[in-house]
ZADO-1210 file (C-alpha; in nm, 4 decimals, padded with zeros to 6 digits):
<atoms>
<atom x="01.2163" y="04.3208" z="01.3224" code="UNK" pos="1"/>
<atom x="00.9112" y="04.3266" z="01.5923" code="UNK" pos="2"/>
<atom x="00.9838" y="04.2325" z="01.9314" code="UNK" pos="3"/>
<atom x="00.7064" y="04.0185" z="02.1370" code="UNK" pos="4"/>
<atom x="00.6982" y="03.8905" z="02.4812" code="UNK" pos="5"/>
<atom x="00.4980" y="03.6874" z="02.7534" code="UNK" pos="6"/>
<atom x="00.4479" y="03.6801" z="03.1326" code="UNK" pos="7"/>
<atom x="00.7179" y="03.4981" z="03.2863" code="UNK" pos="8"/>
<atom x="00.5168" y="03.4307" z="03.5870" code="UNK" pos="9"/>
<atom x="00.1877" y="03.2234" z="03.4451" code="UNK" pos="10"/>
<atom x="00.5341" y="02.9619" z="03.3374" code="UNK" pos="11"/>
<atom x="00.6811" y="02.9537" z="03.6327" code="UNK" pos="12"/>
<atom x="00.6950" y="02.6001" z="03.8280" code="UNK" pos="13"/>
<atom x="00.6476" y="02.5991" z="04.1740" code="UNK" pos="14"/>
<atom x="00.6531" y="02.3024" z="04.5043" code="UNK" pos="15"/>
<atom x="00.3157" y="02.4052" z="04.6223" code="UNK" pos="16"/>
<atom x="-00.0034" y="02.5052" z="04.4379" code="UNK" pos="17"/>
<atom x="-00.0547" y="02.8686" z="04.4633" code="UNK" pos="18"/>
<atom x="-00.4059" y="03.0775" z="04.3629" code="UNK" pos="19"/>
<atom x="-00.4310" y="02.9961" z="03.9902" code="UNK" pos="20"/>
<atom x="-00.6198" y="03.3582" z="03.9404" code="UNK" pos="21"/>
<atom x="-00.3529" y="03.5874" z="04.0550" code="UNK" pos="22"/>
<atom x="-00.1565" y="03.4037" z="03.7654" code="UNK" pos="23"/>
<atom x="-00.3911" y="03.4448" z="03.5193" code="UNK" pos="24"/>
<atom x="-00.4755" y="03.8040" z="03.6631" code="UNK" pos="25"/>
<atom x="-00.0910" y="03.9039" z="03.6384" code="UNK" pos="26"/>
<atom x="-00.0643" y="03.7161" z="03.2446" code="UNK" pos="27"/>
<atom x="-00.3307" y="04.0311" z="03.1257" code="UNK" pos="28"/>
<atom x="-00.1292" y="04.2821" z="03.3427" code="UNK" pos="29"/>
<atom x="00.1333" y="04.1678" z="03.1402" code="UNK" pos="30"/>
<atom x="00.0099" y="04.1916" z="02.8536" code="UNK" pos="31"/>
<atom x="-00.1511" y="04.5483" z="02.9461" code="UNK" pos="32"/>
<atom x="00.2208" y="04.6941" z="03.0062" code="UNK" pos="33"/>
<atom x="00.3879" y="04.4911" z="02.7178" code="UNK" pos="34"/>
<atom x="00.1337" y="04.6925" z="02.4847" code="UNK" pos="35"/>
<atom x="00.1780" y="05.0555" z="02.6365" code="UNK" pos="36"/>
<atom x="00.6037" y="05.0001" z="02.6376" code="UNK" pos="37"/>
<atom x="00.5472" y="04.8980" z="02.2520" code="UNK" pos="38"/>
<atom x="00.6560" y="04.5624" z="02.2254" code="UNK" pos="39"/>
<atom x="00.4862" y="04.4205" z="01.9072" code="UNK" pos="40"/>
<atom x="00.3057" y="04.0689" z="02.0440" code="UNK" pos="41"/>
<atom x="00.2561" y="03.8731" z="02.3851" code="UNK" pos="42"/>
<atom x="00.1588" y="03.5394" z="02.3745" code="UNK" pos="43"/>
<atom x="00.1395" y="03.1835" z="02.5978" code="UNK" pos="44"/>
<atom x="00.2793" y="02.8765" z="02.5537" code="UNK" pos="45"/>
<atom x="00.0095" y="02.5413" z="02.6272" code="UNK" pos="46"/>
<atom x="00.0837" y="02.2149" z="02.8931" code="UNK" pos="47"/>
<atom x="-00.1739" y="01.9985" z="03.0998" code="UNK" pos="48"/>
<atom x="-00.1935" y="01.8429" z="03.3919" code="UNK" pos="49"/>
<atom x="00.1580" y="02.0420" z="03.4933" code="UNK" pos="50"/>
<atom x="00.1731" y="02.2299" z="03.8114" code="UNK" pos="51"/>
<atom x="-00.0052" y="02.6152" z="03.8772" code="UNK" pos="52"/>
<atom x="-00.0239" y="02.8837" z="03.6039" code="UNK" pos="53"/>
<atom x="00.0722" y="02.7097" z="03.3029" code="UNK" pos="54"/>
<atom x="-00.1577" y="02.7947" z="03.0556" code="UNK" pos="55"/>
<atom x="-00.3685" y="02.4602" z="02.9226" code="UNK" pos="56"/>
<atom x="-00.5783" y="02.6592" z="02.6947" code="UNK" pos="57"/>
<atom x="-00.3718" y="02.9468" z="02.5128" code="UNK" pos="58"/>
<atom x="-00.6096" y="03.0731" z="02.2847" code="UNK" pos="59"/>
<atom x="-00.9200" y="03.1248" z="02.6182" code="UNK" pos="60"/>
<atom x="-00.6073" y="03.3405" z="02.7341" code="UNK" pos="61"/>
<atom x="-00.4783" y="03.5488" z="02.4435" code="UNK" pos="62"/>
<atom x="-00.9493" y="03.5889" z="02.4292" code="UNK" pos="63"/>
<atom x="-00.8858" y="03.8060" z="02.7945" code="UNK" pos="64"/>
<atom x="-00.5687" y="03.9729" z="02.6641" code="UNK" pos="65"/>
<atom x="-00.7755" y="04.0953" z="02.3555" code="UNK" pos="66"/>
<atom x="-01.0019" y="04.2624" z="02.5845" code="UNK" pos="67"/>
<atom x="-00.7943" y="04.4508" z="02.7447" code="UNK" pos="68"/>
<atom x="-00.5562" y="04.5666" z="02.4407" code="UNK" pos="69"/>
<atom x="-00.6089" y="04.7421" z="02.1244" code="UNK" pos="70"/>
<atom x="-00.2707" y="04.6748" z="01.9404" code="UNK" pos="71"/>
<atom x="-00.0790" y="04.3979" z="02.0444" code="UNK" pos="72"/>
<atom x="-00.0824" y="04.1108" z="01.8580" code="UNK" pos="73"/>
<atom x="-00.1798" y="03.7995" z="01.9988" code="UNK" pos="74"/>
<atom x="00.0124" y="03.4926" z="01.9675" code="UNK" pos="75"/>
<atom x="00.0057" y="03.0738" z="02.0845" code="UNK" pos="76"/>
<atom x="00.3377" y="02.9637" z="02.1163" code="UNK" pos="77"/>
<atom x="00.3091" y="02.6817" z="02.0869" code="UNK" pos="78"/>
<atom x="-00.0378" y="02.5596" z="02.1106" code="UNK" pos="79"/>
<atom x="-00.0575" y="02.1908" z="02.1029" code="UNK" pos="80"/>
<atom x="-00.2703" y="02.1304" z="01.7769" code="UNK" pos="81"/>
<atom x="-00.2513" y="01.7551" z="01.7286" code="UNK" pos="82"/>
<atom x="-00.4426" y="01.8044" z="02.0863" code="UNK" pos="83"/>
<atom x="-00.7308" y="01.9555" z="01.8660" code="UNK" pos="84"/>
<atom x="-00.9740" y="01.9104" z="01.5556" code="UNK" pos="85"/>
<atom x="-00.8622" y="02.1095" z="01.3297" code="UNK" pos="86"/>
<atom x="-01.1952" y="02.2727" z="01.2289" code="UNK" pos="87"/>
<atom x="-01.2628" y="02.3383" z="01.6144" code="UNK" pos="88"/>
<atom x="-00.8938" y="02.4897" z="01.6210" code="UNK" pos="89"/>
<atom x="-01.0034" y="02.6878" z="01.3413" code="UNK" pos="90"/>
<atom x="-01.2826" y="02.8069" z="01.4965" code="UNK" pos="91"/>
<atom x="-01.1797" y="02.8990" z="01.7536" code="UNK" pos="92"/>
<atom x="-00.9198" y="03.0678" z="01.5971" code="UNK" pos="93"/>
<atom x="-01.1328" y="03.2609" z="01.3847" code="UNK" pos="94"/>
<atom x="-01.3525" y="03.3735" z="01.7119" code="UNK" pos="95"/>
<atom x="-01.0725" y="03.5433" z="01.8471" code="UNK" pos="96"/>
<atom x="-00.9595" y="03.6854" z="01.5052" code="UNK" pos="97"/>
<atom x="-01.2959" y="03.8558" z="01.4929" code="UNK" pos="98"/>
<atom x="-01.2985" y="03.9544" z="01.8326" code="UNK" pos="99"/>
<atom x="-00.9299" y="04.1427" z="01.8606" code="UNK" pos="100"/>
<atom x="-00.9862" y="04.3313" z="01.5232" code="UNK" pos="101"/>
<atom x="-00.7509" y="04.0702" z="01.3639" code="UNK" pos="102"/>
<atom x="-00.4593" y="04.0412" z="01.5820" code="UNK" pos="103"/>
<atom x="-00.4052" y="03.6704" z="01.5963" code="UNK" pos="104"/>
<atom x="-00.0802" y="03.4772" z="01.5221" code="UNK" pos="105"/>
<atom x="-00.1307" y="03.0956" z="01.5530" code="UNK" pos="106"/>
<atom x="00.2175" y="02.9363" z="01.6660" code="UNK" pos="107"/>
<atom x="00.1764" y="02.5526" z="01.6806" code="UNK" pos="108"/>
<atom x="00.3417" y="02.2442" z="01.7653" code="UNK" pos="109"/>
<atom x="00.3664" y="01.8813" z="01.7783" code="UNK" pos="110"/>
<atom x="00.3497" y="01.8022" z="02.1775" code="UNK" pos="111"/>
<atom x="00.5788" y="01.5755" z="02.3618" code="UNK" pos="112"/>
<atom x="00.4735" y="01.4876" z="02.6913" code="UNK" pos="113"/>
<atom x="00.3299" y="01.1429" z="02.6831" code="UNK" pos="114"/>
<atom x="00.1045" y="01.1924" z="02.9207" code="UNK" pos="115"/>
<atom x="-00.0414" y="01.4799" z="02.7916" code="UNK" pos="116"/>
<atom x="-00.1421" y="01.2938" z="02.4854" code="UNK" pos="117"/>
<atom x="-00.2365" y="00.9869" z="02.6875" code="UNK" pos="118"/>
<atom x="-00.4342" y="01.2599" z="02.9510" code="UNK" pos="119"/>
<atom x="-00.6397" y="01.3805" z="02.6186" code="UNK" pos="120"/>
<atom x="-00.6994" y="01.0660" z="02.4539" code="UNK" pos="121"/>
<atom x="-00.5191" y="01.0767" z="02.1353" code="UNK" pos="122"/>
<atom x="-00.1884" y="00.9309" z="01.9921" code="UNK" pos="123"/>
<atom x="00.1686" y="01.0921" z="02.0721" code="UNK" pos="124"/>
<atom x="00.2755" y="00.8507" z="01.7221" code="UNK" pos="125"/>
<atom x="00.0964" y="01.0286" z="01.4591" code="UNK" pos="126"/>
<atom x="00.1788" y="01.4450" z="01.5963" code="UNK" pos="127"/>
<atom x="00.3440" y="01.4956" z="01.3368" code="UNK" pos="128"/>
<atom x="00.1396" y="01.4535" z="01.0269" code="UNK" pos="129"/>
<atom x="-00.1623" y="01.5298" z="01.2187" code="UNK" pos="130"/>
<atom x="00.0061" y="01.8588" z="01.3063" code="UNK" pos="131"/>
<atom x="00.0811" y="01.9110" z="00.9011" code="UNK" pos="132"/>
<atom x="-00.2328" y="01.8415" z="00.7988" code="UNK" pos="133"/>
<atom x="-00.4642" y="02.0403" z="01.0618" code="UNK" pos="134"/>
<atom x="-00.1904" y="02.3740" z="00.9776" code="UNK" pos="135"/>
<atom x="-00.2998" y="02.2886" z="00.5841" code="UNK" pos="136"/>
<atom x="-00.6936" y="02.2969" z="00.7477" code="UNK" pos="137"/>
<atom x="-00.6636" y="02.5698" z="00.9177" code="UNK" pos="138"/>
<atom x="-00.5641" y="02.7806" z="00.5990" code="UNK" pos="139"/>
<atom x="-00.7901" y="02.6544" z="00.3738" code="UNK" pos="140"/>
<atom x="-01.1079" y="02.6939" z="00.6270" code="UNK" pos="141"/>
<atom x="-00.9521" y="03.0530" z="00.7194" code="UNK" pos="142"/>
<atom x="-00.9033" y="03.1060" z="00.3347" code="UNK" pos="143"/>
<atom x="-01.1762" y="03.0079" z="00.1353" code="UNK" pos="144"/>
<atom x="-01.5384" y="03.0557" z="00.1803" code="UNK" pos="145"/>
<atom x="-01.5799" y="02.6487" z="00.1348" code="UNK" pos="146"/>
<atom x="-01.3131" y="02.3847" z="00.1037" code="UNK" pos="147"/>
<atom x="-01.2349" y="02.0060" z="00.1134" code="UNK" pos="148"/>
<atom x="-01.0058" y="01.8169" z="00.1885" code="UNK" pos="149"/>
<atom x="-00.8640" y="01.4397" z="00.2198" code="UNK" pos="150"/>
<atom x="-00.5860" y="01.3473" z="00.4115" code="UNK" pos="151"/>
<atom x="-00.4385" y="01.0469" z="00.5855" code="UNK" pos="152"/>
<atom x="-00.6037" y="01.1861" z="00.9606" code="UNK" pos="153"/>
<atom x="-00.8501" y="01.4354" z="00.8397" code="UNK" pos="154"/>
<atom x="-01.1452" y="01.4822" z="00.5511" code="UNK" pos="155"/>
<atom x="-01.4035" y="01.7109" z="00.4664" code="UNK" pos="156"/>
<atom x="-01.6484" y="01.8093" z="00.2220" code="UNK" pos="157"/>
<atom x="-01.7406" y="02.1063" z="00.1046" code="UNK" pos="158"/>
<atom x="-01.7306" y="02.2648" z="00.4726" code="UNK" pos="159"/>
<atom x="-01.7392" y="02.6033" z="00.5551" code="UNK" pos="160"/>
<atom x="-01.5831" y="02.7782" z="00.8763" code="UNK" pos="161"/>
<atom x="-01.8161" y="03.0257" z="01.0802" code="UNK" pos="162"/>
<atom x="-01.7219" y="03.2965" z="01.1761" code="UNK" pos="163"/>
<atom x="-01.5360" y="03.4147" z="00.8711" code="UNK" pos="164"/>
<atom x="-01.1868" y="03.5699" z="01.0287" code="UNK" pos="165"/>
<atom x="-01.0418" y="03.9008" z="00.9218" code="UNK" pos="166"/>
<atom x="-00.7051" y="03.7719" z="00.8210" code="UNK" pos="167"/>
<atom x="-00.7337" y="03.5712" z="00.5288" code="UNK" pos="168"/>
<atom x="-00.5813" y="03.3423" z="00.5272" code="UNK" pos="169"/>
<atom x="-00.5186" y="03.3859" z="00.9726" code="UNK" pos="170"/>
<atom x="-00.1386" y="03.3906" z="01.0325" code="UNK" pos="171"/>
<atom x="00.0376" y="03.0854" z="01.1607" code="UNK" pos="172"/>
<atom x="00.3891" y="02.9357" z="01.2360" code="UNK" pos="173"/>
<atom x="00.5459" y="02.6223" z="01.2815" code="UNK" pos="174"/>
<atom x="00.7053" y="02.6284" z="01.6230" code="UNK" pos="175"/>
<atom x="00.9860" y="02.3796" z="01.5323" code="UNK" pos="176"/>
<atom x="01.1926" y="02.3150" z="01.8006" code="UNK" pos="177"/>
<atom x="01.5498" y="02.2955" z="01.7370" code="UNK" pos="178"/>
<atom x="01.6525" y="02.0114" z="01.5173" code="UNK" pos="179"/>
<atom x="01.7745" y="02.0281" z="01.1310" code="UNK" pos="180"/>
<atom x="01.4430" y="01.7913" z="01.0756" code="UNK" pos="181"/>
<atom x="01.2210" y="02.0127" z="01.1772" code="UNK" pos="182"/>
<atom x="01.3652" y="02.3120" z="01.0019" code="UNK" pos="183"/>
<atom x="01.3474" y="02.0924" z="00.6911" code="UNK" pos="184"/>
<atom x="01.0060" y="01.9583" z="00.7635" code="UNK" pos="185"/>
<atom x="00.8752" y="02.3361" z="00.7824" code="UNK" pos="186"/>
<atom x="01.0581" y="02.4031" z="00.4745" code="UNK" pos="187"/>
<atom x="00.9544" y="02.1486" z="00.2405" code="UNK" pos="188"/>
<atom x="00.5700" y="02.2783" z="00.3716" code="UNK" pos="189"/>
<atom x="00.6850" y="02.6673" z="00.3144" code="UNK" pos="190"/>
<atom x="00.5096" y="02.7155" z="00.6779" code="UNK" pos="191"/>
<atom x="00.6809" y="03.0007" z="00.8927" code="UNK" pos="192"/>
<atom x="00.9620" y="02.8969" z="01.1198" code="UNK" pos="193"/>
<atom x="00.9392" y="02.9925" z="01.4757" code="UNK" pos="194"/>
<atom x="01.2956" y="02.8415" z="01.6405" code="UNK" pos="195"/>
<atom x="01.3092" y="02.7688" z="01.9965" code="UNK" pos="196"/>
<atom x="01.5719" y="02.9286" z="02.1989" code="UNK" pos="197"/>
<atom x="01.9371" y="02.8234" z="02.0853" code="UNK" pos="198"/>
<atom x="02.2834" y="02.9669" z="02.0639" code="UNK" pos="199"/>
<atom x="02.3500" y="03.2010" z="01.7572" code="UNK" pos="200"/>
<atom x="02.5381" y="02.9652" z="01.5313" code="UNK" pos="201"/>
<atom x="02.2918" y="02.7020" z="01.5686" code="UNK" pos="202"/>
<atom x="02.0104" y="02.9436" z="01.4879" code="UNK" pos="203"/>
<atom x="02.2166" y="03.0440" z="01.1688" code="UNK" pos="204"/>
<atom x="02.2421" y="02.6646" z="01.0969" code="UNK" pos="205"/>
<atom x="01.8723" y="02.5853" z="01.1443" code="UNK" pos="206"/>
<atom x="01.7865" y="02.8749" z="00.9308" code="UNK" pos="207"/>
<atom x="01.9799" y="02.7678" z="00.6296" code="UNK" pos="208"/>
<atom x="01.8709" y="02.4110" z="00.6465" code="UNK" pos="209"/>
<atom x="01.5096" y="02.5904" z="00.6491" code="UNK" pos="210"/>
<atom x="01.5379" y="02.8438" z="00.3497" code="UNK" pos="211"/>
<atom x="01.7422" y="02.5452" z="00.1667" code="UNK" pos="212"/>
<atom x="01.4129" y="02.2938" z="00.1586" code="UNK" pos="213"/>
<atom x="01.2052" y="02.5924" z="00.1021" code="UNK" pos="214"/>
<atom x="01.3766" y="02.7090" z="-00.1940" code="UNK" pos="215"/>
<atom x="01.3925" y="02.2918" z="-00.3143" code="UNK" pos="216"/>
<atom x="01.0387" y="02.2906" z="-00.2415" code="UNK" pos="217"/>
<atom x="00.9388" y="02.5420" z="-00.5121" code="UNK" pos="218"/>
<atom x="00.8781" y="02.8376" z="-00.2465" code="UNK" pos="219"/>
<atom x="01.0050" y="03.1741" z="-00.3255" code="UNK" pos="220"/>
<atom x="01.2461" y="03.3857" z="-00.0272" code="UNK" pos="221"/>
<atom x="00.9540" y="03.6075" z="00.0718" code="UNK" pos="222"/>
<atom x="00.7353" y="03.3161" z="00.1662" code="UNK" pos="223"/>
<atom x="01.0053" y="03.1388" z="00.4230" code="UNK" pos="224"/>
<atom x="00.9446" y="03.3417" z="00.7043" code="UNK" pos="225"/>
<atom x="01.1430" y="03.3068" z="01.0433" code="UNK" pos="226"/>
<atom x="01.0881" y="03.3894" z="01.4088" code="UNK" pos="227"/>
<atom x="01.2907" y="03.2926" z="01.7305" code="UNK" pos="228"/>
<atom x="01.2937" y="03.2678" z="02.0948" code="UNK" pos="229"/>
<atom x="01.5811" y="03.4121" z="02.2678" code="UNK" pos="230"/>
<atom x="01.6822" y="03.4405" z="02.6713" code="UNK" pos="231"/>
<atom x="01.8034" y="03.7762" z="02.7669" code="UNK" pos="232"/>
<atom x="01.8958" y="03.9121" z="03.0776" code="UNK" pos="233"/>
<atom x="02.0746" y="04.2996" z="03.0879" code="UNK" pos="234"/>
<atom x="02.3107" y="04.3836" z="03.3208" code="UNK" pos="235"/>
<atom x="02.4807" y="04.7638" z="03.4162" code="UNK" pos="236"/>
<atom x="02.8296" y="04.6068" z="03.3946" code="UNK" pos="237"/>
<atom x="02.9384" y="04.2929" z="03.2332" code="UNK" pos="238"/>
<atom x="02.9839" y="04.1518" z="03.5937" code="UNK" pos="239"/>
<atom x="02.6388" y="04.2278" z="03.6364" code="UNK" pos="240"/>
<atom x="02.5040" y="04.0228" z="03.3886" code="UNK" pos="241"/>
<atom x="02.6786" y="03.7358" z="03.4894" code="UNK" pos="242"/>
<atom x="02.5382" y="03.7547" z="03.8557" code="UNK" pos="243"/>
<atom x="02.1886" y="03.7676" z="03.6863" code="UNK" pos="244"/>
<atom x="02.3283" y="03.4841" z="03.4526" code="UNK" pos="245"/>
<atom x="02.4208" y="03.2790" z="03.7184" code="UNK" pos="246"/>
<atom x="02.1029" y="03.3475" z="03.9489" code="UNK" pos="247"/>
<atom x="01.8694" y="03.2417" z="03.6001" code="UNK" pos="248"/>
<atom x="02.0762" y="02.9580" z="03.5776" code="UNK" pos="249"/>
<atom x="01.9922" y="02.7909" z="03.9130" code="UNK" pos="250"/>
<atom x="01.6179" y="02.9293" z="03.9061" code="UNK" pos="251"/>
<atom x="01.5850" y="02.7521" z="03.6118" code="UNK" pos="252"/>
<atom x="01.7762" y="02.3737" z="03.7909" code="UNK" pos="253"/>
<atom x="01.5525" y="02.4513" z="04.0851" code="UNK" pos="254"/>
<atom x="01.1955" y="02.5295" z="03.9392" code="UNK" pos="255"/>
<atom x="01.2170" y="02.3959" z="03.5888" code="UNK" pos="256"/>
<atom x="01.4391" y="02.0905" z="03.5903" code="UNK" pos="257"/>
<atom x="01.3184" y="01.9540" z="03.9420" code="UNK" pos="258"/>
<atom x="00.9425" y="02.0403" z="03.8824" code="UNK" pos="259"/>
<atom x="00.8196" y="01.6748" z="03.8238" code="UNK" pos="260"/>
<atom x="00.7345" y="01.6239" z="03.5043" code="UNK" pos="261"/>
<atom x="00.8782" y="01.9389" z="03.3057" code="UNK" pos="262"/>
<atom x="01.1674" y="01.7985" z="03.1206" code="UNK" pos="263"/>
<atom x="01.2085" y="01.4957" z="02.8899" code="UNK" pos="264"/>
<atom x="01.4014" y="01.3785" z="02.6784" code="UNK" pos="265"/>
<atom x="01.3594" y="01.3029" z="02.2979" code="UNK" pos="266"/>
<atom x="01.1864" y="00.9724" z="02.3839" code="UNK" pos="267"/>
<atom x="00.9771" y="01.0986" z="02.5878" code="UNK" pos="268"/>
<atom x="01.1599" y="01.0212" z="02.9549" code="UNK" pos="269"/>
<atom x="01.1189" y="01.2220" z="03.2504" code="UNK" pos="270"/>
<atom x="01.4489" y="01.3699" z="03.3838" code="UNK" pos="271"/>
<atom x="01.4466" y="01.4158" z="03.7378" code="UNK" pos="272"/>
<atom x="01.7814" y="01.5753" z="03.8243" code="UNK" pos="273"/>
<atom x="02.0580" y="01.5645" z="03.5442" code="UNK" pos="274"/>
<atom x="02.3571" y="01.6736" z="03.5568" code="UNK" pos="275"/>
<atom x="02.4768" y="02.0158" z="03.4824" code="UNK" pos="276"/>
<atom x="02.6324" y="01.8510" z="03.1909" code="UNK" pos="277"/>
<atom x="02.3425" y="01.6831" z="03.0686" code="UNK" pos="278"/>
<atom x="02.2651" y="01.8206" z="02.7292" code="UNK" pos="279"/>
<atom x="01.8971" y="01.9631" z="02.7517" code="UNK" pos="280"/>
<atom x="02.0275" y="02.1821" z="03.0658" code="UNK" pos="281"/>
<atom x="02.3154" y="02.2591" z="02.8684" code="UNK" pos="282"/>
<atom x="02.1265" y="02.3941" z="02.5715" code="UNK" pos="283"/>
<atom x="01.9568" y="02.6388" z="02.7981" code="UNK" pos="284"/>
<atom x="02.3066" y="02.7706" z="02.9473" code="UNK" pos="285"/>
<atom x="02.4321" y="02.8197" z="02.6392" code="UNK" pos="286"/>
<atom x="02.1313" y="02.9847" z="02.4632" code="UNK" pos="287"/>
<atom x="02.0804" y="03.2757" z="02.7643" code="UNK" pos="288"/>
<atom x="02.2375" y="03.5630" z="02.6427" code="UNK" pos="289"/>
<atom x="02.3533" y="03.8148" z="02.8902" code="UNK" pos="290"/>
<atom x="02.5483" y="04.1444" z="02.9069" code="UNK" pos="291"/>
<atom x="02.5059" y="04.5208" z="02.8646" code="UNK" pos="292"/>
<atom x="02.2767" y="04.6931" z="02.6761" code="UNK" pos="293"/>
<atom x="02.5072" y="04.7327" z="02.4217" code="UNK" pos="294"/>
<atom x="02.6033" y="04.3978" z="02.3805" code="UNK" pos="295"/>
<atom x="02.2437" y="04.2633" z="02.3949" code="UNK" pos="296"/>
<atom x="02.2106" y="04.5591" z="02.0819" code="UNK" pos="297"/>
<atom x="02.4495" y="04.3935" z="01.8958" code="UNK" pos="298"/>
<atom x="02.3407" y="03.9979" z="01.9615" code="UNK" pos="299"/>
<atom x="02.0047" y="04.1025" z="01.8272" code="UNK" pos="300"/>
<atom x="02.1049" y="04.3016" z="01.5745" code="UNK" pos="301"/>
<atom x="02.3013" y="03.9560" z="01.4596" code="UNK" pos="302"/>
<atom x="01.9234" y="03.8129" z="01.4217" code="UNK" pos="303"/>
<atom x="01.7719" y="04.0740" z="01.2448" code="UNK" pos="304"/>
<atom x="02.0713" y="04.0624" z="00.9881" code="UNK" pos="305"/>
<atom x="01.9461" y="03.6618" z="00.9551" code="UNK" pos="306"/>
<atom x="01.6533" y="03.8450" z="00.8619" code="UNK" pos="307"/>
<atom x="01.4178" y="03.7261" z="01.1574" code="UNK" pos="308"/>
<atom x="01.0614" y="03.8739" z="01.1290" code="UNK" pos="309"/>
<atom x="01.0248" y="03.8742" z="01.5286" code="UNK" pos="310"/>
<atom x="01.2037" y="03.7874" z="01.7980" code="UNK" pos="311"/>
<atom x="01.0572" y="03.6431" z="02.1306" code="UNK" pos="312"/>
<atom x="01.2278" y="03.8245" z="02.4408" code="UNK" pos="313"/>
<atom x="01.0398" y="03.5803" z="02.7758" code="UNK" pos="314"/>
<atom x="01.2310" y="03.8461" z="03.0342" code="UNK" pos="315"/>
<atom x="01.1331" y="04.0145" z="03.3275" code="UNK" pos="316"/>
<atom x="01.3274" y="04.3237" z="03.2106" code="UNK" pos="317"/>
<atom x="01.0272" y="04.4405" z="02.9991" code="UNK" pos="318"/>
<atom x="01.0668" y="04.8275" z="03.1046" code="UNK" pos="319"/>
<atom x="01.4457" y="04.7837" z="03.0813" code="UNK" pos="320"/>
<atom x="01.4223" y="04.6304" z="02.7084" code="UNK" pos="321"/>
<atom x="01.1683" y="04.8971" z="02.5687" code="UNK" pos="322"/>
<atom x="01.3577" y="05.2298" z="02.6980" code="UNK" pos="323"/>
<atom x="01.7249" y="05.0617" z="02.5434" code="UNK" pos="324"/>
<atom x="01.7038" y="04.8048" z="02.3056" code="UNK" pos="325"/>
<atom x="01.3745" y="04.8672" z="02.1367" code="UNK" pos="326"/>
<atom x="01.4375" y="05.2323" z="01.9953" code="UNK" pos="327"/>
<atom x="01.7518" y="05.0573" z="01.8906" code="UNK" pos="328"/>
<atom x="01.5444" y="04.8822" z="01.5860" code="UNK" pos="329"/>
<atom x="01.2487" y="05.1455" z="01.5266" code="UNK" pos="330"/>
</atoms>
């Protein structure tokens, strides 16, 4: 199982603008010490028009990263692709591909932030099978020397993508969320499955569902591929952990749930300042993992038995994680 990460600090919401370069300056930093400890990937999420240092354009970013490294793979997660044309995704795509020796993983999503859509010029309705069809795009431009295709949102004929990537088809995954639809929806495709951050026996649920409609859809076990997010924090003592618990817990109300704008709902609402027992701020409580080493071991360890290909660690404990935990899977 590989381990990846990101720069917790080019996410981070804050009440006043600060200098948008130190950000960016700090996310290839980042990405410079996630490489030499050994984690396996770094990558940035994608929002617009949101406060300082959130990354609109994920794939300019992980294009500075790949300067800078020679290993670590570079990933989008999730980069917004019914934002896009797909053939300009794909190029783009490709670019980078070329440029970092072939290090690029593609995670994508739908979007849900009306505005964002609105901000852009294109329809929040259709995400979804625009998002399907631009993934199915992508890997036949990065796949075949010329293709065509003719879908509901998209056509083309006989096109050819320039520059030609080195991975062959390039590697993507379906950033999915949460839900039991999208796990299906991924399935039923046989796209890779990167799960947000949830608690274990969701996870374990959502994973089923997924290899279920794979294996309906005609896709053999070795082609359902899974990934997840997961919140962890490491504490000395169990006690510890819980102070750093508790202290994540409350940066996250103040910076995250109060930053205008950041959280909605399924329909799309803004949510200002729910209650604790609200259930979006509720799913993050109960997703963050914390405790000793050991017991952070032995939570991941539960993953990798699901048979996760990666799993995305978003901590400030970088050093902390690669000296205990990741000789702990090598």
């Amino acid at each position: 199982m590989e381990f990846w990460t990101t720069s917790i600090g080019v996410a981070k919401m804050r009440p006043m603008p600060s200098a948008l370069g130190a950000g960016y300056e700090n996310f290839v930093r980042d990405a410079v010490q996630a490489e030499a400890l050994g984690f396996d990937g770094f990558g940035s999420g994608e929002h617009h028009f949101m406060y300082d240092e959130f990354m609109p354009l994920p794939l300019q970013a992980a294009a500075a990263v790949a300067a800078a490294t020679s290993r670590i793979r570079l990933s989008t997660n999730a980069m917004l692709l019914p934002l896009y044309d797909p053939m300009e995704a794909a190029e783009m795509a490709a670019s980078l591909d070329v440029l970092s020796g072939g290090r690029v993983s593609l995670g994508l999503g739908m979007g849900y932030r009306p505005y964002e859509f609105d901000g852009l010029g294109t329809s929040k309705r259709t995400r979804g099978a625009r998002l399907r069809e631009a993934m199915e795009v992508i890997r036949l431009a990065t796949s075949q020397e010329r293709f065509s295709y003719e879908g509901k949102h998209y056509q083309y004929e006989n096109e050819t993508l320039i520059p030609r990537p080195i991975q062959q088809p390039i590697d993507q995954w379906f950033c999915g969320g949460t839900s039991l639809q999208g796990a299906r929806r991924a399935g039923h495709a046989g796209l890779g499955y990167w799960l947000a951050n949830s608690p274990f026996d969701h996870t374990e649920n959502i994973v089923k569902e997924y290899r279920q409609a794979g294996k309906e859809a005609g896709f053999d076990e070795s082609q359902l591929r899974v990934a997840a997010f997961k919140d962890v924090c490491i504490g000395s003592t169990i006690e510890e952990a819980e102070g750093l618990r508790k202290m994540l817990i409350e940066s996250f109300y103040d910076e995250h749930i109060l930053g205008y704008g950041y959280l909605v709902d399924e329909d799309g609402k803004n949510l200002y300042n729910p209650p604790q027992e609200h259930p979006l701020y509720q799913r993050f409580i109960q997703s963050l993992y914390c405790g000793t080493i050991e017991m952070v071991v032995e939570e991941l360890k539960r993953y990798e038995a699901l048979g996760m290909e990666m799993v995305f660690l978003p901590s400030q404990q970088h050093e902390l994680i690669a000296k205990e935990v990741l000789p702990e899977f090598k």
